[in-house]
N, C-alpha and C positions, 0 to 999 in steps of 0.2 A: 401262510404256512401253519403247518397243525402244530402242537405243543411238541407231540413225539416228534416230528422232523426239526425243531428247534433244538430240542437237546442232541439229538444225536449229528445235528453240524455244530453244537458248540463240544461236545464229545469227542469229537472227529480233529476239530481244532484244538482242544488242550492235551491231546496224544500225541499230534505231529509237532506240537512245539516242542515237549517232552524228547521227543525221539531225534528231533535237529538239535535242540540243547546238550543230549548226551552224547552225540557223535562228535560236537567242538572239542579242541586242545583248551583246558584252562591255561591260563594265561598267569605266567611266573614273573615275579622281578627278578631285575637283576643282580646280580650277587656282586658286590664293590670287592675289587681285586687289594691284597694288600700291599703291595706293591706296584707304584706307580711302573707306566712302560716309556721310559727316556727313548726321546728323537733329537737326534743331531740335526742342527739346520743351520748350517756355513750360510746359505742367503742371506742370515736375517740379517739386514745393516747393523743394526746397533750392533753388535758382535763383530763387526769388520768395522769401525770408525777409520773414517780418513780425514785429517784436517793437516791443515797446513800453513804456515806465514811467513813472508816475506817482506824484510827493510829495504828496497831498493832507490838505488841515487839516479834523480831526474833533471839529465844534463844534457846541455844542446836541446835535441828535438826530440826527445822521449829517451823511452825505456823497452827491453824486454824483460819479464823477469820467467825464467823459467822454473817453476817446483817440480819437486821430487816428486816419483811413485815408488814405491817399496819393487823391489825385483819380483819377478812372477805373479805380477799381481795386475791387475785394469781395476782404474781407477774411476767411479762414477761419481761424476761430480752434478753436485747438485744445487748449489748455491758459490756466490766468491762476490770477494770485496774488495773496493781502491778507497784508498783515500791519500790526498798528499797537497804539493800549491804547484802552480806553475806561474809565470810570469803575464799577468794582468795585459789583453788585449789581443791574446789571440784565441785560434779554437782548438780543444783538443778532442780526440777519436782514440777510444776505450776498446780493446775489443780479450776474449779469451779462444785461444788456441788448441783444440785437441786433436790427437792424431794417435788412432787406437793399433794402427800396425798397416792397415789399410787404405784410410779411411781421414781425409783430411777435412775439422770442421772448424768454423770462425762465427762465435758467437760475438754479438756487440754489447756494450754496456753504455748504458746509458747513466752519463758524468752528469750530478746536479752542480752547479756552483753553490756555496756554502757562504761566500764573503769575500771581502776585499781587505787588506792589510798589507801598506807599506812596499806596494805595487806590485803583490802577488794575491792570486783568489786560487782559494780553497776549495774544493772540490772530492767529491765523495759519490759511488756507488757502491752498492749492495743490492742483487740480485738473483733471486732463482733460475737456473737453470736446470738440464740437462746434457750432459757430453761424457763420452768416454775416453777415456786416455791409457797408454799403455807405458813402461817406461823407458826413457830415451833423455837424451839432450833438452829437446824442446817441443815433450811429446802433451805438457801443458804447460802454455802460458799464456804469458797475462800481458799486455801489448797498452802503452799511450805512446800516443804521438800528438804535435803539437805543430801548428803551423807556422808559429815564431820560435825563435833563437832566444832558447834558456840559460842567461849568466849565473855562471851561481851550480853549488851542487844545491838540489833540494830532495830533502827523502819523502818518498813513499811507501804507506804499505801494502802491500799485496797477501789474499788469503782465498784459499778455496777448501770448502767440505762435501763432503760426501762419505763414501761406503767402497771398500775394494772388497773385489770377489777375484776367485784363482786366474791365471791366465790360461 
């Protein structure tokens, strides 16, 4: 290429950059508002806590314990706890109850034994769930049963959390 055809395609080229250059939008920041914009957000859990507990007496072959849900509300439970003794030698079955208006569910829990004492063992879970419940009678509970015959009142307690949102 000759010297003159050189300059005049680098000529050619630093005009049409020029000319794309000037037809762009320069580009502005954004100008910070001074006043924040508030959002209402009723989902958030933490803002709806639900917890709950229950002493219940563990006689003959178990227990129901039913907890409360606040009226107009469904309750998502998320986790729930036993713990209490029953009488040394036989087996017990843990379970939690929800029934959201619909819709009837039966989670299990799984009872660790914790010890022996004076011819009752101790026994304890705690576990994550999911289930919804609405309120009612026995729209969540909490369920042991036992295969042997418990003399004796013994307590236990019963707890579940979670987050209510409206009904």
């Amino acid at each position: 290429m000759t010297p003159l055809k050189k300059i005049s395609a680098i000529t050619i080229a630093i005009v049409a950059t020029m000319a794309v250059s000037s037809s762009l939008k320069k580009a502005t920041a954004q100008q910070k508002s001074s006043a924040p914009t508030l959002v209402r957000n009723i989902d958030e859990p933490g803002f709806n806590a639900y917890q709950v507990s229950q002493a219940v007496n563990f006689s003959q072959f178990g227990f129901v314990a039913s907890l409360p849900i606040p009226t107009g509300k469904t309750a998502v439970v998320e986790h729930v706890s036993v713990s209490g003794t029953a009488l040394s030698g036989g087996m017990l079955r843990a379970s939690v109850n929800c029934f959201n208006g619909s819709e009837d569910v039966t989670h299990s829990l799984v009872l660790t034994p914790q010890g022996d004492f004076n011819g009752s063992t101790a026994y304890a879970a705690s576990q994550p769930l999911k289930c919804y419940a609405t309120p009612g009678s026995t729209n969540l509970s909490i369920n042991i049963q036992s295969t042997t015959f418990n003399n004796g009142s013994r307590q236990w307690i019963v707890a579940a959390s979670g987050y209510v949102l409206p009904q």
